[in-house]
VEXLUMKOL-192699 format. One record per residue (C-alpha): residue number from 1; x negated, y negated, z. Coordinates in steps of 0.25 Angstrom, whole numbers. Layout:
<sites>
SITE   n    px    py    pz
SITE NUM     X     Y     Z
...
</sites>
This chain:
<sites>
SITE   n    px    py    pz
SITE   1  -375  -689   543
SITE   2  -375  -674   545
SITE   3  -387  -669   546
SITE   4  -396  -681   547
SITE   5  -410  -679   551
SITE   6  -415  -694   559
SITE   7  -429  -695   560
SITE   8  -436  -705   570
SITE   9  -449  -711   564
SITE  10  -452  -718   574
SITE  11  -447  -711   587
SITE  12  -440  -722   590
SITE  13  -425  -727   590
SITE  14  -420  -737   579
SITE  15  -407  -742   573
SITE  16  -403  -731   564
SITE  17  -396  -739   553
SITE  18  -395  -730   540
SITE  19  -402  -735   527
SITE  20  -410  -731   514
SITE  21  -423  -733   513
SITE  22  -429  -746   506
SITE  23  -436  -738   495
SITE  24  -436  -723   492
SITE  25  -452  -722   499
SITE  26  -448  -725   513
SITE  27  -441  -712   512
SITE  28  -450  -705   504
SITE  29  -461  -709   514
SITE  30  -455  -707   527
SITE  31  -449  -695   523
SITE  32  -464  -691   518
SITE  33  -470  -693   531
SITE  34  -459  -684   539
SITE  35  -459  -673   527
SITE  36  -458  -662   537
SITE  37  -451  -667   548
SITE  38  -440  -673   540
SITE  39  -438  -664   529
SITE  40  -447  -648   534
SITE  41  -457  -654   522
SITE  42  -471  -655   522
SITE  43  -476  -667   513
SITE  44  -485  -665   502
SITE  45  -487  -677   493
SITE  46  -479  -689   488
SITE  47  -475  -694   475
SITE  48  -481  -681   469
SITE  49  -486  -684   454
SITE  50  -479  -673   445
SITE  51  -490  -678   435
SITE  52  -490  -686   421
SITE  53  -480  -673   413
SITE  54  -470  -673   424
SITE  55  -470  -687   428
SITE  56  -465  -686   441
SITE  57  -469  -691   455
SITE  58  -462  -681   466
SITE  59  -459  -689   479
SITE  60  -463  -679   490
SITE  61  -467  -666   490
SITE  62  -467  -656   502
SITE  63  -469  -641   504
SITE  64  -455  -637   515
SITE  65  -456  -627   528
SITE  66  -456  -615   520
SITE  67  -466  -620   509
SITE  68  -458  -625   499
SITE  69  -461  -635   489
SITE  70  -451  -648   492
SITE  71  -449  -660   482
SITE  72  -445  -674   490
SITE  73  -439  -684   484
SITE  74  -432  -696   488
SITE  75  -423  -708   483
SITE  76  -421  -719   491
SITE  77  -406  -719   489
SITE  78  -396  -712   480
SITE  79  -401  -706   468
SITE  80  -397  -695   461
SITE  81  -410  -692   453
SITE  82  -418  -688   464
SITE  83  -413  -674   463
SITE  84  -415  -672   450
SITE  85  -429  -679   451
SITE  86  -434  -668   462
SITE  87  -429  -657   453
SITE  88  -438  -662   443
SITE  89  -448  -663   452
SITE  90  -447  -650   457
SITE  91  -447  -643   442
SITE  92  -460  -650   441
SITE  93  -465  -644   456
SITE  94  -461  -631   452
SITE  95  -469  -631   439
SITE  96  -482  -635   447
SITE  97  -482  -626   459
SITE  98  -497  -627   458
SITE  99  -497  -641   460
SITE 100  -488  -642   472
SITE 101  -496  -629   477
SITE 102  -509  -638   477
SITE 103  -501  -649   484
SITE 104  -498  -642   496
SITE 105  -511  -635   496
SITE 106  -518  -648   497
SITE 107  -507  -653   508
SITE 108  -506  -641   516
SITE 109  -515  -630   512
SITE 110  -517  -617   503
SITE 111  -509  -610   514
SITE 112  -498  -617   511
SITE 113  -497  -619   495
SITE 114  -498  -605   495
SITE 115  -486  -603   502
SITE 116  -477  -613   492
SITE 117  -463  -607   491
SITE 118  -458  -610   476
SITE 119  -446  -603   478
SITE 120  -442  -615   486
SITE 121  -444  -629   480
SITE 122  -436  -638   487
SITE 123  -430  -654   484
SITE 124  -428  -663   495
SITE 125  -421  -677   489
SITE 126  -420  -686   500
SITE 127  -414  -700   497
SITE 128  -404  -710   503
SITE 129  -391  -702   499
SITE 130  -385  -691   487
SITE 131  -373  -689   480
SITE 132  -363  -679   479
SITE 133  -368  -676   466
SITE 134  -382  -674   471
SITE 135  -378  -663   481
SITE 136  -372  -657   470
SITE 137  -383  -658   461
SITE 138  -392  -651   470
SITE 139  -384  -641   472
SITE 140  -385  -637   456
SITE 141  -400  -634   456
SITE 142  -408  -622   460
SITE 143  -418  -629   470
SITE 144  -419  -631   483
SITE 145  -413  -647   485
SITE 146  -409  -654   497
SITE 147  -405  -669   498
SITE 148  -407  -677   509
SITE 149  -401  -691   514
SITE 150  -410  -702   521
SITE 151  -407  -711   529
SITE 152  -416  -724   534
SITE 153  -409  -727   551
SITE 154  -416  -741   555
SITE 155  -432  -740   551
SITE 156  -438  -728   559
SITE 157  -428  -716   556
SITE 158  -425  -706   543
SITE 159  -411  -699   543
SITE 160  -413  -687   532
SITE 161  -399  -681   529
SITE 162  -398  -668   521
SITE 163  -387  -671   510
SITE 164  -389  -655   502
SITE 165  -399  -645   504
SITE 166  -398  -633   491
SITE 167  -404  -623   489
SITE 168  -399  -619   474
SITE 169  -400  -604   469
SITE 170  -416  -602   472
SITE 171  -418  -590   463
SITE 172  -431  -583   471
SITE 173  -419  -582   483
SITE 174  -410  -577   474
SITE 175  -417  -566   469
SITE 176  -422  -563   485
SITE 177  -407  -561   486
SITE 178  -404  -551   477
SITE 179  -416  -544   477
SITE 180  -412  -541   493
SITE 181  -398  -538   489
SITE 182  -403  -529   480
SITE 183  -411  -519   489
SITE 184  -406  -507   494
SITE 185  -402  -507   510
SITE 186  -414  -498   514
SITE 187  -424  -509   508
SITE 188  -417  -523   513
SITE 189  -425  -527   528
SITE 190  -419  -524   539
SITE 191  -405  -519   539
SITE 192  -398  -526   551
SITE 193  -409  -538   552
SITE 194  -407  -541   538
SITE 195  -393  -542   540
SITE 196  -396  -552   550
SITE 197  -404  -560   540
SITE 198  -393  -561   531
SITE 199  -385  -567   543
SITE 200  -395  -575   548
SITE 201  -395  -580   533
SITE 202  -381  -583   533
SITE 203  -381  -590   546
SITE 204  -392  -599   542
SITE 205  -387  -603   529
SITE 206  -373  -605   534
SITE 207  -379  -615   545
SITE 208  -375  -627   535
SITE 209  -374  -632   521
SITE 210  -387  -633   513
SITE 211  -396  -622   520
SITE 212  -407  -616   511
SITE 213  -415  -602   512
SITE 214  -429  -603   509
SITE 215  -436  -588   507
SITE 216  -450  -587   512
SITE 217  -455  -573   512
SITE 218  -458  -575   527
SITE 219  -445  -582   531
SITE 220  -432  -589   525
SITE 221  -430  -601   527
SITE 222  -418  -609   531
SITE 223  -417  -625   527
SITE 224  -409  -636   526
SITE 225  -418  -647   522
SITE 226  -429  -641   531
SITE 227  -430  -627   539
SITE 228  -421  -622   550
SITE 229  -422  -609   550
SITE 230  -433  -596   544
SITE 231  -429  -583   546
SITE 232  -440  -571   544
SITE 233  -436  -556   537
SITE 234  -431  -548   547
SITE 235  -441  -542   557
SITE 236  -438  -527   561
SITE 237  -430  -531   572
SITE 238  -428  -547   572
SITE 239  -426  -559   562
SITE 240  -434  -571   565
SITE 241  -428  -585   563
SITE 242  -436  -599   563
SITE 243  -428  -611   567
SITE 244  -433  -625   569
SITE 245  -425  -627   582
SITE 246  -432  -632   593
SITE 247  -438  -619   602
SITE 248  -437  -628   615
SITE 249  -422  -633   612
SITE 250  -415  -618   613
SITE 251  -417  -605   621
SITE 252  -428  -596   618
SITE 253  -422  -581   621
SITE 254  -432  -570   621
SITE 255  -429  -560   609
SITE 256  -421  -571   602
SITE 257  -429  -585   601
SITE 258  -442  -590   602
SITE 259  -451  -601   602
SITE 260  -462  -600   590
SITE 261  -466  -615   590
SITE 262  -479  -615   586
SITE 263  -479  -600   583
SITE 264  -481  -595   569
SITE 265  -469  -588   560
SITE 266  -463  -588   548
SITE 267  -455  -599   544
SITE 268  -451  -614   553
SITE 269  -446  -614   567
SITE 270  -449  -614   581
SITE 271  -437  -605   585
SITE 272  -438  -591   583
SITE 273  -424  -584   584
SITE 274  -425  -568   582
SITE 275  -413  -561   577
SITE 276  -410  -546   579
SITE 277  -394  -545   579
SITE 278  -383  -555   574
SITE 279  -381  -558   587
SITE 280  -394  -566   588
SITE 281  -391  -571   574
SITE 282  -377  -576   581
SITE 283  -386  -582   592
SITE 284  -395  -590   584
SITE 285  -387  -597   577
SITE 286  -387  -607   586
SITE 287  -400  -610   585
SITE 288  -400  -609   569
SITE 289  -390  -621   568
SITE 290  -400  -627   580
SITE 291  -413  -624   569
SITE 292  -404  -631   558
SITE 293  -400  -644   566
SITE 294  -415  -645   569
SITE 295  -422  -643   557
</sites>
């Protein structure tokens, strides 16, 4: 399957014989327990009550890398409801920001619930398999959707296969759009560097099918399920890119990439690739499809 991610519970080997799960909670509750590593999610509560008017019970909730609040749901197999259902969901999560905001205050902190970005909301359905019709559905809706395909292999490993990651027509991007297309020359940053952004853009975005922009004021980030790359407003002489390839596994050139693990910055990553011309935008884009195959 392209683009299968196998996760090892056990560091072990074992007989990796693909099957579904024998109820839709073995997924649920694995997939819980390895939030972040399998999906760039931190957990916040399971079967969240939506309370007695809405009568719901969410299946997972999380808040993503860039802070965005992210709806989990999943079906043991084939089930063409599940979407529909975390859209319903998600209508309610949107009407009560306040209650999601003392969620992840409880859970992570007051730092971090101030920092909720609702431009974002993101659906994660994660079951056996979709149809055609699915893909298509998801493709009709304004919200940030992406499906993904489990797969049990002997009794110790996951396979997570993303079948569609959309994005929709998010108006609060769309209106950031025209409004820098609208200012004069004079007032948009940085003349030649923001014409390397706008490359860097494209190049990002053209990496596969699928690949969102999430606007930060600090950073835009780039994801396909999770992370893979953040880039930062141009600097006065430099654009700074995050990637989540591994420091240790390329060359680090002075002036060009450095190791920042454990090094505060905007945005994910351990690599920091520093762009000043198209040639070095030419150069790393090794390293971008790298960041992508790794995250």
């Amino acid at each position: 399957m392209v683009g299968l991610k196998l996760f090892d519970m056990t560091g072990g080997m074992t007989e990796v014989v693909p099957r579904l799960a024998e109820v839709e909670a073995d997924v649920q509750d694995l997939v819980e327990a390895h939030m972040e590593t399998m999906l760039g999610v931190r957990f916040l509560a399971s079967e969240y009550s939506t309370g007695p008017v809405h009568g719901g019970r969410i299946d997972s909730l999380g808040l993503d890398e860039n802070g965005a609040p992210v709806i989990v749901e999943f079906k043991r197999g084939t089930d063409a409801g599940v979407i529909h259902q975390g859209l319903y969901y998600m209508a309610w999560l949107v009407d009560h920001k306040d209650a999601f905001r003392h969620l992840v205050r409880d859970r992570l902190g007051v730092t971090a619930a101030s920092q909720v970005l609702w431009s974002a909301p993101r659906l994660i359905c994660v079951a056996g398999d979709f149809t055609r019709y699915d893909v298509h559905a998801v493709r009709e809706h304004r919200r940030l959707i992406d499906l993904v395909r489990y797969r049990f292999f002997g009794t110790d490993h996951i396979g997570l296969e993303t079948v569609a990651s959309v994005a929709g027509q998010m108006p609060a991007l769309a209106r950031a759009r025209r409004c820098v297309a609208g200012l004069p020359p004079a007032r948009r940053q940085g003349g030649a560097l923001a014409e390397l952004a706008a490359a860097v853009d494209e190049t990002l975005l053209g990496l596969a099918d699928g690949i969102t922009r999430v606007q930060r004021k600090q950073y835009a980030a780039y994801q396909r399920l999770r992370n893979f790359a953040c880039v930062c407003p141009p600097q006065q002489t430099k654009l700074l890119v995050y990637l989540k390839a591994d420091p240790t596994e390329v060359d680090i050139i002075p002036g060009f990439t450095r190791d920042v693990t454990g090094l505060g910055h905007h945005g994910t990553g351990d690599l920091e690739v520093q762009l000043r011309t198209e040639r070095d935008l030419e150069r790393a884009q090794v390293l971008f499809r790298l960041s992508y195959a790794a995250a």
